[in-house]
C-alpha positions as protocol buffer text, in pm:
chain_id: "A"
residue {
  index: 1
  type: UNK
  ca { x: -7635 y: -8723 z: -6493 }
}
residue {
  index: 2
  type: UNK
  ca { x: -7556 y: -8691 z: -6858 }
}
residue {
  index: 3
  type: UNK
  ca { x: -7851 y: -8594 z: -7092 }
}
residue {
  index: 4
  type: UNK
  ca { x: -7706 y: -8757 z: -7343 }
}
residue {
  index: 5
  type: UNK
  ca { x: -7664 y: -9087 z: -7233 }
}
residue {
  index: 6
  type: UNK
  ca { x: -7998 y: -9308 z: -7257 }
}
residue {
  index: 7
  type: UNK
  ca { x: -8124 y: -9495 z: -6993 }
}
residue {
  index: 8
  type: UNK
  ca { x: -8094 y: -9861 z: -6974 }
}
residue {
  index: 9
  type: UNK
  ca { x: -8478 y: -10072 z: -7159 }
}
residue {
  index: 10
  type: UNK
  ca { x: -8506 y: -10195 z: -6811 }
}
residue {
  index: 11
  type: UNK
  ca { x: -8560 y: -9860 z: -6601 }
}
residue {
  index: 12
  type: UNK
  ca { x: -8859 y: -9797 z: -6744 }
}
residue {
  index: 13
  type: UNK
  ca { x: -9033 y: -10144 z: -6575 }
}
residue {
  index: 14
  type: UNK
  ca { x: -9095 y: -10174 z: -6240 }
}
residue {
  index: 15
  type: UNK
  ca { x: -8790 y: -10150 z: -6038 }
}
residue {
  index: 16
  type: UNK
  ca { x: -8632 y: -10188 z: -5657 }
}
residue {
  index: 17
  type: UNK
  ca { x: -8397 y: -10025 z: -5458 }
}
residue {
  index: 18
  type: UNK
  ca { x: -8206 y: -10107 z: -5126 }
}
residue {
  index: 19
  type: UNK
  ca { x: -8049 y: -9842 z: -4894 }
}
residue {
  index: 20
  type: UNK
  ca { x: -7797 y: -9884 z: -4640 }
}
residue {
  index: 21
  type: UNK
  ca { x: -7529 y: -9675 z: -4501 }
}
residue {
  index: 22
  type: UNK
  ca { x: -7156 y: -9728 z: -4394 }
}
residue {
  index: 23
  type: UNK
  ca { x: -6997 y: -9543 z: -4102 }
}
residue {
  index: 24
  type: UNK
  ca { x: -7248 y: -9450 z: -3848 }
}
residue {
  index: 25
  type: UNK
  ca { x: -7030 y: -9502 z: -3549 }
}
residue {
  index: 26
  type: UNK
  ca { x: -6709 y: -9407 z: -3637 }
}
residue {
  index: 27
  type: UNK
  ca { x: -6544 y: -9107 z: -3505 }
}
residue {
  index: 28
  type: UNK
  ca { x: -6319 y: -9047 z: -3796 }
}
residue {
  index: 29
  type: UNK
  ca { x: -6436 y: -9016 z: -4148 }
}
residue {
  index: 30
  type: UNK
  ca { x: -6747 y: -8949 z: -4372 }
}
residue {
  index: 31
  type: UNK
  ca { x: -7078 y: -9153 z: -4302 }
}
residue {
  index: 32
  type: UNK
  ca { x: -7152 y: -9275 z: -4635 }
}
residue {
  index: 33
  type: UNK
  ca { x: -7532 y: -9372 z: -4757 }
}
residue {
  index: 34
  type: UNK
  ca { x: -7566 y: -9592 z: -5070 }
}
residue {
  index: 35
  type: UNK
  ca { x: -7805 y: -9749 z: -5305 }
}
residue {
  index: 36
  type: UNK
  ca { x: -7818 y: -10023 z: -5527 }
}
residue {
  index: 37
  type: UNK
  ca { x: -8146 y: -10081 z: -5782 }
}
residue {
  index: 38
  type: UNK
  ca { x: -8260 y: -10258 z: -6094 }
}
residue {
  index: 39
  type: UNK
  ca { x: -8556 y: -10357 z: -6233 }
}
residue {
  index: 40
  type: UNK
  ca { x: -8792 y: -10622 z: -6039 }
}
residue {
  index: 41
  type: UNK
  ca { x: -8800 y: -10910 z: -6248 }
}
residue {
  index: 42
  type: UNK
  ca { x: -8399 y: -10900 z: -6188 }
}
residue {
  index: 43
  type: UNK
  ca { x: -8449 y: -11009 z: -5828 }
}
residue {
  index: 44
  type: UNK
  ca { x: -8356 y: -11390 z: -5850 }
}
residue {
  index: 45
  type: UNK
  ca { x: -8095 y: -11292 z: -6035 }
}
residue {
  index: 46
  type: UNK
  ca { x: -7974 y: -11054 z: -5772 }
}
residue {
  index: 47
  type: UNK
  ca { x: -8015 y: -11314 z: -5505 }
}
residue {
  index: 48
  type: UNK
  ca { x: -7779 y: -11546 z: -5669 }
}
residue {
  index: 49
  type: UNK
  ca { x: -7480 y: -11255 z: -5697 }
}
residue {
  index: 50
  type: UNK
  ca { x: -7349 y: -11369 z: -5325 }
}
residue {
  index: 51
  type: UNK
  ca { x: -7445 y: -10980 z: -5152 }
}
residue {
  index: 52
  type: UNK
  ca { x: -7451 y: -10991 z: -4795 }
}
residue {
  index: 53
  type: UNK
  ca { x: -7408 y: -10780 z: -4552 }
}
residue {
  index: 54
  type: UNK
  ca { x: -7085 y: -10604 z: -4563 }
}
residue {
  index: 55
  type: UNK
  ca { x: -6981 y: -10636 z: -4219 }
}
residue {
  index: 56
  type: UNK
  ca { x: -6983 y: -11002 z: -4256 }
}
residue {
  index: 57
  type: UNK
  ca { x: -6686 y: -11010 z: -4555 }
}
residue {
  index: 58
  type: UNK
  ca { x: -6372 y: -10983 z: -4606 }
}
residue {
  index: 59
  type: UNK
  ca { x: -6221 y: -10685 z: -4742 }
}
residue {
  index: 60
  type: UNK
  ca { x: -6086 y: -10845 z: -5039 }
}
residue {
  index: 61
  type: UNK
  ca { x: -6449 y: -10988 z: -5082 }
}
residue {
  index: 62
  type: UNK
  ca { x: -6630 y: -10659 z: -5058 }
}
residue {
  index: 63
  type: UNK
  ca { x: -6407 y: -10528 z: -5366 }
}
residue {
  index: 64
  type: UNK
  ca { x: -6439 y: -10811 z: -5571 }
}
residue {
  index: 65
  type: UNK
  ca { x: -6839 y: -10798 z: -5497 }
}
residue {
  index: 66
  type: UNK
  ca { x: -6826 y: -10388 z: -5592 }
}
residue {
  index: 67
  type: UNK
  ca { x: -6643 y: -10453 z: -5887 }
}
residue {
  index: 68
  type: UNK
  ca { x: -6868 y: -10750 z: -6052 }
}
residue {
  index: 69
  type: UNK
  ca { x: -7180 y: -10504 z: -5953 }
}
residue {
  index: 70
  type: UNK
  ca { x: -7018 y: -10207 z: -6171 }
}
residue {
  index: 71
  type: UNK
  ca { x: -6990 y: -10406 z: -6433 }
}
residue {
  index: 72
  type: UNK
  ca { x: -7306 y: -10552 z: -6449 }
}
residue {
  index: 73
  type: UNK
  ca { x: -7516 y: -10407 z: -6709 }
}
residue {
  index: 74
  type: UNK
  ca { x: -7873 y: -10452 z: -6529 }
}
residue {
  index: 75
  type: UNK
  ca { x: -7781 y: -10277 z: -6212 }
}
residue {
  index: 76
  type: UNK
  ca { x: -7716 y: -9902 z: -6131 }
}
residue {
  index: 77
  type: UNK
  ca { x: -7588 y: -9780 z: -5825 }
}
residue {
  index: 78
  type: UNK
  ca { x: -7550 y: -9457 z: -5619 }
}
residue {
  index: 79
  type: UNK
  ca { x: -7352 y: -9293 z: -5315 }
}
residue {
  index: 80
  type: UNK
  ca { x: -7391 y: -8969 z: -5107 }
}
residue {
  index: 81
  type: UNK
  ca { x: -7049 y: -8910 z: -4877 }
}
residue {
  index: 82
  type: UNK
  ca { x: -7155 y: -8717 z: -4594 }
}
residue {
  index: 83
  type: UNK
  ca { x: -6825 y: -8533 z: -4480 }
}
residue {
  index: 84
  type: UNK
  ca { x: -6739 y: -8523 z: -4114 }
}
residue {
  index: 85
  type: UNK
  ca { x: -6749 y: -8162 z: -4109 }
}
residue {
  index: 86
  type: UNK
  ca { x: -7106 y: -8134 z: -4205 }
}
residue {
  index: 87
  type: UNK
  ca { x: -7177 y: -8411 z: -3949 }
}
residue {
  index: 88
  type: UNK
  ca { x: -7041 y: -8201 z: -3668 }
}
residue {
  index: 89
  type: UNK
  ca { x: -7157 y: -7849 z: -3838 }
}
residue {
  index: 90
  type: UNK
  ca { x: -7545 y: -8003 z: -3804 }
}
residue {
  index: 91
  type: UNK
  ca { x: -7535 y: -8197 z: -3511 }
}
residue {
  index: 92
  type: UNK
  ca { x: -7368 y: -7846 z: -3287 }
}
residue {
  index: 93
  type: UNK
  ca { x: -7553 y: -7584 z: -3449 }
}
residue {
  index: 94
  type: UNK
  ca { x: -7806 y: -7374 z: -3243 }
}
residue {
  index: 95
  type: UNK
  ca { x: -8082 y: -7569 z: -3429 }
}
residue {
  index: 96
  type: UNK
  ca { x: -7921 y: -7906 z: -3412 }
}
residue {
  index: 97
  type: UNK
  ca { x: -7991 y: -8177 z: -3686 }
}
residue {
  index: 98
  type: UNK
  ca { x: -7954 y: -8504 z: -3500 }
}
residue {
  index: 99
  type: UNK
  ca { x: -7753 y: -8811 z: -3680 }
}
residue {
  index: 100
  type: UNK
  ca { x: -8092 y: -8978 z: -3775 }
}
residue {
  index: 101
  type: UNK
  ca { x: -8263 y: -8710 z: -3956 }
}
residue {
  index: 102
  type: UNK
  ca { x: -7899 y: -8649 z: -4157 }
}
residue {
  index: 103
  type: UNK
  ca { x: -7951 y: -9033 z: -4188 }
}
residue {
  index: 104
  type: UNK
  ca { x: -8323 y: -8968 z: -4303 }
}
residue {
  index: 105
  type: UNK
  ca { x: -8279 y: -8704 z: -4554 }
}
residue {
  index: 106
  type: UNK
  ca { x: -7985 y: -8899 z: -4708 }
}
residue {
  index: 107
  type: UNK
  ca { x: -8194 y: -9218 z: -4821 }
}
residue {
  index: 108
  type: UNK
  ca { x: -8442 y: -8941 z: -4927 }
}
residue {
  index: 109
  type: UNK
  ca { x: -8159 y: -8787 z: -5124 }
}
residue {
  index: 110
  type: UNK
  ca { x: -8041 y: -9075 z: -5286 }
}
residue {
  index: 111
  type: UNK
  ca { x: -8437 y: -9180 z: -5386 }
}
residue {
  index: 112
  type: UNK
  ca { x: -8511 y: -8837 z: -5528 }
}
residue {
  index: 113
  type: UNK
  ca { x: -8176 y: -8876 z: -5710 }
}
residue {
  index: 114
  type: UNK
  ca { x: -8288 y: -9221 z: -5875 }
}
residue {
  index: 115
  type: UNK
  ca { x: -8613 y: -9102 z: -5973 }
}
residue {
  index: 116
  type: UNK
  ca { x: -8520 y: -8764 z: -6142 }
}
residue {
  index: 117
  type: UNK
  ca { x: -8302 y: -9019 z: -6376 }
}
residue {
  index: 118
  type: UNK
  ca { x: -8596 y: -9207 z: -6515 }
}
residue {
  index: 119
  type: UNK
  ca { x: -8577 y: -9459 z: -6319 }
}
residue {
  index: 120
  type: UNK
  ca { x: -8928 y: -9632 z: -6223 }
}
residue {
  index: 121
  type: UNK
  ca { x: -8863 y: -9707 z: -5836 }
}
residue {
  index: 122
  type: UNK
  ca { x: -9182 y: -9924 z: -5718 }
}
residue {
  index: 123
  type: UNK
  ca { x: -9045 y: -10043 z: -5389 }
}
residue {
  index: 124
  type: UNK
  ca { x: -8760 y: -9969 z: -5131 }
}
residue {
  index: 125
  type: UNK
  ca { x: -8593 y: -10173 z: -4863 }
}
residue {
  index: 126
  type: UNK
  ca { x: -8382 y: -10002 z: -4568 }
}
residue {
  index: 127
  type: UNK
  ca { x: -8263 y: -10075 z: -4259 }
}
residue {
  index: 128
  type: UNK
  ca { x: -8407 y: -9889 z: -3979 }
}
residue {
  index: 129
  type: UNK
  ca { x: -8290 y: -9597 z: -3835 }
}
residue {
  index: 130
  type: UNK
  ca { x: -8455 y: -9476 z: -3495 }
}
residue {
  index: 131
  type: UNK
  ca { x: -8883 y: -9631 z: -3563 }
}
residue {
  index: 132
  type: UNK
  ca { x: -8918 y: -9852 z: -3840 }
}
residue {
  index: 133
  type: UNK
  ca { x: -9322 y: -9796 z: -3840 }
}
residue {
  index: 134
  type: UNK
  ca { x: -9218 y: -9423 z: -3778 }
}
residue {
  index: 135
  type: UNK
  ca { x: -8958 y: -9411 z: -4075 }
}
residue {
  index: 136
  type: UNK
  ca { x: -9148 y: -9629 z: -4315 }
}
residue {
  index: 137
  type: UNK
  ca { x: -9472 y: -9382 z: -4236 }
}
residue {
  index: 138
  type: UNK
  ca { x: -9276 y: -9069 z: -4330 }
}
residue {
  index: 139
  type: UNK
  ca { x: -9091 y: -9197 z: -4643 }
}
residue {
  index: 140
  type: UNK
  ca { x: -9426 y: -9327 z: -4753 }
}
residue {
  index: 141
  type: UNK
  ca { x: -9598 y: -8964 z: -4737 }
}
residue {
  index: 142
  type: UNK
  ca { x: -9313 y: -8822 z: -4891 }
}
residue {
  index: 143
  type: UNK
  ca { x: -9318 y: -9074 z: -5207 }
}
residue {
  index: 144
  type: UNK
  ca { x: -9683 y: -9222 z: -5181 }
}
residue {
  index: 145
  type: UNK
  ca { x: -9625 y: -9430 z: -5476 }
}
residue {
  index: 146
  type: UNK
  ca { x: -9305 y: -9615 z: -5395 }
}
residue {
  index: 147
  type: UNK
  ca { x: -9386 y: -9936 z: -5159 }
}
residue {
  index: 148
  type: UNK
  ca { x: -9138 y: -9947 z: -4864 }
}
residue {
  index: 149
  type: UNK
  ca { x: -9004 y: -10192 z: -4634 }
}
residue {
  index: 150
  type: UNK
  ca { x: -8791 y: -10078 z: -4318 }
}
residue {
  index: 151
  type: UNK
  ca { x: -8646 y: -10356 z: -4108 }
}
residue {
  index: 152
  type: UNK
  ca { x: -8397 y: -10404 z: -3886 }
}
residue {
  index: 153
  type: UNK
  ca { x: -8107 y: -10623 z: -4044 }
}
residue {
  index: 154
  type: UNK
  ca { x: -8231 y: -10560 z: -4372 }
}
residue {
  index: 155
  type: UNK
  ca { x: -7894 y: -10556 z: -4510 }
}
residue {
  index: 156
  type: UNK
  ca { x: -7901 y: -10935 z: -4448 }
}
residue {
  index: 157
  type: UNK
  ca { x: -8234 y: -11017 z: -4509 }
}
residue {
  index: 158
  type: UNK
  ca { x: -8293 y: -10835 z: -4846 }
}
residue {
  index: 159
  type: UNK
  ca { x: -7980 y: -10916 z: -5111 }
}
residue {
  index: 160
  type: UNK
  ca { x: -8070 y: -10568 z: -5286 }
}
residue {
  index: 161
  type: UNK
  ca { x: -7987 y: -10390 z: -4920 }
}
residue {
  index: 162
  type: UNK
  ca { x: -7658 y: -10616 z: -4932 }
}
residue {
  index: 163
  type: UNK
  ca { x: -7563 y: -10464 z: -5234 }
}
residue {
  index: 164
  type: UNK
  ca { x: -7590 y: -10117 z: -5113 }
}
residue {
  index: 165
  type: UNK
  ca { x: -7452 y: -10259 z: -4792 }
}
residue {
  index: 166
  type: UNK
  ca { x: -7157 y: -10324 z: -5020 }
}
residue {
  index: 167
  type: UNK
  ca { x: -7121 y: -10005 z: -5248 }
}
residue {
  index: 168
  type: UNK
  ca { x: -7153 y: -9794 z: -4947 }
}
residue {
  index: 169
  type: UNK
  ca { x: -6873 y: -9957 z: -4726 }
}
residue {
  index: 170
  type: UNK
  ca { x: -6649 y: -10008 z: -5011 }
}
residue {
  index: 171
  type: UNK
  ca { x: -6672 y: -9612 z: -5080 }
}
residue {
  index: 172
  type: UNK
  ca { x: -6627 y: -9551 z: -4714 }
}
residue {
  index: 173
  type: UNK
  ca { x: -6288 y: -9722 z: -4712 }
}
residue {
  index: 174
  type: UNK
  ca { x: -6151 y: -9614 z: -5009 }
}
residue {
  index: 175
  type: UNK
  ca { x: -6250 y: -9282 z: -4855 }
}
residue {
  index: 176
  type: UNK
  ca { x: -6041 y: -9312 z: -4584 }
}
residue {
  index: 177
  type: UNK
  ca { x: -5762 y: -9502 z: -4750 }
}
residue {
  index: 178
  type: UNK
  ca { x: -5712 y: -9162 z: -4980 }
}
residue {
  index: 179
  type: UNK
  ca { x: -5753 y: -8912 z: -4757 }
}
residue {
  index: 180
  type: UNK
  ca { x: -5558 y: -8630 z: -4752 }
}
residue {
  index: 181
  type: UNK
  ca { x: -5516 y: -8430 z: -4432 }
}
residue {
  index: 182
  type: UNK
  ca { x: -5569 y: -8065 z: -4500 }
}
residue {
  index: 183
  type: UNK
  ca { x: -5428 y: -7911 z: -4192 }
}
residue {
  index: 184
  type: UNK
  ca { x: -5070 y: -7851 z: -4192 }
}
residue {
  index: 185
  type: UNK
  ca { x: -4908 y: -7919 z: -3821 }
}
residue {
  index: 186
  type: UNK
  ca { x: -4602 y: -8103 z: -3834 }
}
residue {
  index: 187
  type: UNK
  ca { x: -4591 y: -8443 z: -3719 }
}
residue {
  index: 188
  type: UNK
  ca { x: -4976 y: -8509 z: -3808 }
}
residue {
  index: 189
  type: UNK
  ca { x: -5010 y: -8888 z: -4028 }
}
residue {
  index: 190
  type: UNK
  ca { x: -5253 y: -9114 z: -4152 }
}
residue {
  index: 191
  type: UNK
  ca { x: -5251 y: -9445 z: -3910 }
}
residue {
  index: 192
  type: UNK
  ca { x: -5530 y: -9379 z: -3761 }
}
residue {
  index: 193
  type: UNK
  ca { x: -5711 y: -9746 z: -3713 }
}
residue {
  index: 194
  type: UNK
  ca { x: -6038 y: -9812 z: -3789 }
}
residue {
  index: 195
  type: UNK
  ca { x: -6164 y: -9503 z: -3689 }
}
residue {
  index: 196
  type: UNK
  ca { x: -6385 y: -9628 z: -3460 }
}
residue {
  index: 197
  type: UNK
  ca { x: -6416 y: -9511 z: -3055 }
}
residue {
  index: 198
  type: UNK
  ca { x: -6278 y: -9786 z: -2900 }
}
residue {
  index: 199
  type: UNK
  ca { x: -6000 y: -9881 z: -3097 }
}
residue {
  index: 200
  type: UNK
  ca { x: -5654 y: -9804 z: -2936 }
}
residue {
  index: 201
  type: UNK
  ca { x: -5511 y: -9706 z: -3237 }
}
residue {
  index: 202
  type: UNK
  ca { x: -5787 y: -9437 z: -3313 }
}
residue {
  index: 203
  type: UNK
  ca { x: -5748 y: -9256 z: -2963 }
}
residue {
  index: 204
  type: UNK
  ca { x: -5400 y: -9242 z: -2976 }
}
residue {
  index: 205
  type: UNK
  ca { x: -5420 y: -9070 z: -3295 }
}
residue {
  index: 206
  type: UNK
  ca { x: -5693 y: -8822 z: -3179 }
}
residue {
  index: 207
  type: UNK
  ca { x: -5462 y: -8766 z: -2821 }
}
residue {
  index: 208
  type: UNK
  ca { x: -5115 y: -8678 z: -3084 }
}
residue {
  index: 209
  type: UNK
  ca { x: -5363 y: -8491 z: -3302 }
}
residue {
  index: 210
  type: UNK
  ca { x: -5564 y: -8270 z: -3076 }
}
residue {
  index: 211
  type: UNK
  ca { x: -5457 y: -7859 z: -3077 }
}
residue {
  index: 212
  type: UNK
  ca { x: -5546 y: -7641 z: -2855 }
}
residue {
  index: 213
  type: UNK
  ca { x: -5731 y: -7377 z: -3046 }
}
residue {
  index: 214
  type: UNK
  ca { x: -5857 y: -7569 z: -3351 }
}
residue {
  index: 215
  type: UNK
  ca { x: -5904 y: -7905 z: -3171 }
}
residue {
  index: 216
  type: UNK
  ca { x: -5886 y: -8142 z: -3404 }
}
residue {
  index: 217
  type: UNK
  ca { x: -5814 y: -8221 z: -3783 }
}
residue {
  index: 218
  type: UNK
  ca { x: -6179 y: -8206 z: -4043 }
}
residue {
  index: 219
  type: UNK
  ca { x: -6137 y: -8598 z: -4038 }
}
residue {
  index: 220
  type: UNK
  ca { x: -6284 y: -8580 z: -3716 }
}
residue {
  index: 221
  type: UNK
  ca { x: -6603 y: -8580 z: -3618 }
}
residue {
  index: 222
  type: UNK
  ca { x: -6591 y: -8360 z: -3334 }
}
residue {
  index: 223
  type: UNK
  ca { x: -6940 y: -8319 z: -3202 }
}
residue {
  index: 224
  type: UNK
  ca { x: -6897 y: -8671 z: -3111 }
}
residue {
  index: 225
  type: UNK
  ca { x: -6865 y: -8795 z: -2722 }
}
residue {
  index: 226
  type: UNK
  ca { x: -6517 y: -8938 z: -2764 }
}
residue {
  index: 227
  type: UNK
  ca { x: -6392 y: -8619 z: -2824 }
}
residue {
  index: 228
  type: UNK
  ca { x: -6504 y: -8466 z: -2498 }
}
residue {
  index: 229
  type: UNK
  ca { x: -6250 y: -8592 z: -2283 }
}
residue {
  index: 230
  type: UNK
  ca { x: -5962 y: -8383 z: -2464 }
}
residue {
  index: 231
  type: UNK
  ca { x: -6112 y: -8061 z: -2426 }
}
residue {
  index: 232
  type: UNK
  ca { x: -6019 y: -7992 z: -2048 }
}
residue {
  index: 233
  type: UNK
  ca { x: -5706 y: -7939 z: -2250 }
}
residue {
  index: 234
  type: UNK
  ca { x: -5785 y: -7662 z: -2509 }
}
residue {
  index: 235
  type: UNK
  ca { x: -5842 y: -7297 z: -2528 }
}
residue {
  index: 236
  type: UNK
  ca { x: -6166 y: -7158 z: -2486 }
}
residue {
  index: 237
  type: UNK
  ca { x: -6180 y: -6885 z: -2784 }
}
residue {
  index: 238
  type: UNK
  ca { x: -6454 y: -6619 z: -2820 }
}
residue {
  index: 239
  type: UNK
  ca { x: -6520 y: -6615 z: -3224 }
}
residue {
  index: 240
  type: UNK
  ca { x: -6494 y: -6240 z: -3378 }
}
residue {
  index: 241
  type: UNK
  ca { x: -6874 y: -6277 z: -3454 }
}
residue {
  index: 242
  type: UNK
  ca { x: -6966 y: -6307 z: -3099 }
}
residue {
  index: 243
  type: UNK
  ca { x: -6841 y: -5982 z: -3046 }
}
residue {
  index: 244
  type: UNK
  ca { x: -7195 y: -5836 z: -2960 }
}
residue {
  index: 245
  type: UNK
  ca { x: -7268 y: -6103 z: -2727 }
}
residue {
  index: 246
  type: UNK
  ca { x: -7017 y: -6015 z: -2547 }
}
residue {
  index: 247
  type: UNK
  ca { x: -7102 y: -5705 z: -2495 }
}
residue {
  index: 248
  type: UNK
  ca { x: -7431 y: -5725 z: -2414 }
}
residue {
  index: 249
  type: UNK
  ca { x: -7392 y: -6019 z: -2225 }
}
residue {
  index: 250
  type: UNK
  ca { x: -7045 y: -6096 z: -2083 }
}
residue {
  index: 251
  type: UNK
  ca { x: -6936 y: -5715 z: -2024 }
}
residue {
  index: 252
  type: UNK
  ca { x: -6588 y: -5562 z: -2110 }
}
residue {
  index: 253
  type: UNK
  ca { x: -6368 y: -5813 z: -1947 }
}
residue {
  index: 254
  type: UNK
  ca { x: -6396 y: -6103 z: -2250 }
}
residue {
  index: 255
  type: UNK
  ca { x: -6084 y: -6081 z: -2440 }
}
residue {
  index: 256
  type: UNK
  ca { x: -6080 y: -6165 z: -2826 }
}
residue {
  index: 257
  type: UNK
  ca { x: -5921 y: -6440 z: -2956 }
}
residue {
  index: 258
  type: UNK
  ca { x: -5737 y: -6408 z: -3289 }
}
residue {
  index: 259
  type: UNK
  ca { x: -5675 y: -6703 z: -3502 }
}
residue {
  index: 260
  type: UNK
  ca { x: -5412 y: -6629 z: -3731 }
}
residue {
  index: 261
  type: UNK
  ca { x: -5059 y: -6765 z: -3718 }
}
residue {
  index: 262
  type: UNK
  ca { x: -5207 y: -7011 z: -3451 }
}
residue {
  index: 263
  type: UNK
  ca { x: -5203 y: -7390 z: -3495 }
}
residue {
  index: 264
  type: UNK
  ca { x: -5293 y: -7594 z: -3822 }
}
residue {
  index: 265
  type: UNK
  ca { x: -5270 y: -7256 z: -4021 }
}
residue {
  index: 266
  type: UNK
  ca { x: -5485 y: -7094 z: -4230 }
}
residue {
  index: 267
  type: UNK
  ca { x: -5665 y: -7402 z: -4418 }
}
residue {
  index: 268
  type: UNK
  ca { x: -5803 y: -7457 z: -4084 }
}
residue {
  index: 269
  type: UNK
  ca { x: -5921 y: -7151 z: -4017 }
}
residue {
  index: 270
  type: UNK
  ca { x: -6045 y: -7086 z: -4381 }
}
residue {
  index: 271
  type: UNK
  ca { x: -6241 y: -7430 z: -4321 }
}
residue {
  index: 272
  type: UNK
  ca { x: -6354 y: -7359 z: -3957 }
}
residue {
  index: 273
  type: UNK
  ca { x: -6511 y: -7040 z: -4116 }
}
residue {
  index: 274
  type: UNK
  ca { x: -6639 y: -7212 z: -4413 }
}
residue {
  index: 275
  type: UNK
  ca { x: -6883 y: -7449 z: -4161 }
}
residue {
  index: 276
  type: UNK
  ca { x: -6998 y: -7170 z: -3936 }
}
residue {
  index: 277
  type: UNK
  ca { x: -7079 y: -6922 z: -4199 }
}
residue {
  index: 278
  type: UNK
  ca { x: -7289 y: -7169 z: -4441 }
}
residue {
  index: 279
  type: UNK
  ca { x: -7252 y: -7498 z: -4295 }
}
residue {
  index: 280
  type: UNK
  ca { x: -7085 y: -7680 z: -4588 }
}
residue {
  index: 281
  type: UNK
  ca { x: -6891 y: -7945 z: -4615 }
}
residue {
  index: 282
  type: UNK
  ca { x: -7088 y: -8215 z: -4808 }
}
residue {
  index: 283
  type: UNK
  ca { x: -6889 y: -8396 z: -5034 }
}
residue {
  index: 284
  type: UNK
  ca { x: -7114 y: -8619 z: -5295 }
}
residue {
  index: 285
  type: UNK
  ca { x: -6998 y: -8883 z: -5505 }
}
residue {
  index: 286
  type: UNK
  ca { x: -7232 y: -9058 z: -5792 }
}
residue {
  index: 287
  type: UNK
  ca { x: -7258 y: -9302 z: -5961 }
}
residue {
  index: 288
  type: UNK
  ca { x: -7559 y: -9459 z: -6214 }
}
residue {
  index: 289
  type: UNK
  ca { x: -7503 y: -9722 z: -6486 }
}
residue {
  index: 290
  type: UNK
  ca { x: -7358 y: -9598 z: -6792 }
}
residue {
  index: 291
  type: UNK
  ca { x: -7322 y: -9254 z: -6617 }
}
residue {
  index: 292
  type: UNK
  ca { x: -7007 y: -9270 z: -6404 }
}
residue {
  index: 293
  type: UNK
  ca { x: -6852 y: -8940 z: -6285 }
}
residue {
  index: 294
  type: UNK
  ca { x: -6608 y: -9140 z: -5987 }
}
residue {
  index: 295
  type: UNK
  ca { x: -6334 y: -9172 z: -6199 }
}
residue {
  index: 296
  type: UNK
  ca { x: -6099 y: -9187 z: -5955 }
}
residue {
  index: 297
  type: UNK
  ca { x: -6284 y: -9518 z: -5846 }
}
């Protein structure tokens, strides 16, 4: 956010705000959480913009519905990308962050976001993840003034979840359409489906794509189940900072594994550290009205 740039007459009336989230499943990619809000009074207006749940359009459709939403002047709009590495970094570590509390402290993200703009949020609509009496309970403790509403399908029941529904899928895809593969293995490409488990397309890519040492590319998300079934196949390596647990524990016969010159080369390895010494990897991407920063959008 710019100081400079004012914020629009209608953010300082009561306004709404719906929350949904793009890539949940998928074991490719980031999992992307968006928001779309504007002011309350703007609500028939909103329901007359054709949102709806982005699942049930066309690709062509969803852009066209992104783009008329950017350029509407009464509605502002924001995205977190939550990179695959971090995904896998939180859900492995020894104190492991499950997928719905990332999911949870996303939407909170993205609410704490809108309201250190200026923006007067007065009510909330998500879609449920895990409890909705549970979910709604804790995000109403945490902002005790906002009014929420947590339902299941409320990307098709409320048209200001549709248009989050919207900008989060359409940020998701473009995600994936530009992504650039770090590692640097020969014969690695991009066709890798939809990303999702149980397309044919996506495990053929993860089967050409798996290594031995480094397992698989960042794209993936590796803590996830689908991966299991390839690691029969891969090198069990003993990090450098497990060196006192093997002593104490494992005795002299452990041998060190050393990770240079091996694999994907050293991007991987630079990135592999990277996670398990701070657990980075988020990759945010905003966006407000009459504040963009995604220029390459």
């Amino acid at each position: 956010m710019g100081s400079e740039t004012s914020l629009p007459k209608w953010a300082s009336t009561p306004c709404i705000m719906g929350i949904d989230e793009a890539g949940r499943g998928p074991v490719l990619g980031p999992m992307v959480y968006g928001c779309l809000y504007c002011a309350r009074s703007y609500q028939k207006t909103l329901a007359t913009l054709n949102f709806a749940d982005s699942k049930t359009l066309k690709e062509e459709k969803r852009e066209e519905l992104f783009e008329n939403l950017k350029a509407d002047e009464s509605i502002g709009w924001s995205v977190d990308v939550i990179d695959p590495r971090e995904l896998s970094a939180k859900m492995l570590k020894k104190n492991k962050v499950n997928l719905n509390e990332i999911s949870h402290d996303s939407a909170i993200g993205l609410i704490n976001r809108v309201l250190n703009m200026g923006i007067l949020l007065t009510e909330v609509y998500l879609d449920t993840v895990g409890d909705a009496d549970k979910y709604r309970i804790k995000l109403s403790e945490r902002f005790p003034s906002i009014k929420f509403v947590v339902a299941k399908k409320a990307d098709s029941l409320y048209p200001v979840v549709s248009g989050a529904s919207i900008v989060a899928k359409v940020t998701r895809d473009r995600a994936l359409r530009e992504w650039v593969l770090e590692e640097t293995s020969e014969n690695m490409h991009g066709s890798f489906g939809s990303g999702y488990p149980g397309d044919p397309e996506t495990k053929a890519w993860l089967a050409h794509h798996k290594h031995s040492v480094f397992g698989f590319p960042t794209l993936v998300r590796f803590s996830w189940g689908t991966c299991t079934s390839y690691y029969k196949d891969m090198v069990e390596v003993l990090w450098e900072s497990d060196k006192v647990d093997e002593d104490v524990g494992y005795g002299s016969s452990g041998k060190q594994l050393k990770l240079s010159n091996v694999g994907f080369g050293k991007a991987a390895k630079r990135k592999i550290e990277e996670i398990e010494s701070s657990g980075k990897g988020r990759c945010k991407f905003f966006h407000s009205r009459k504040l963009e920063q995604l220029t390459h959008f």
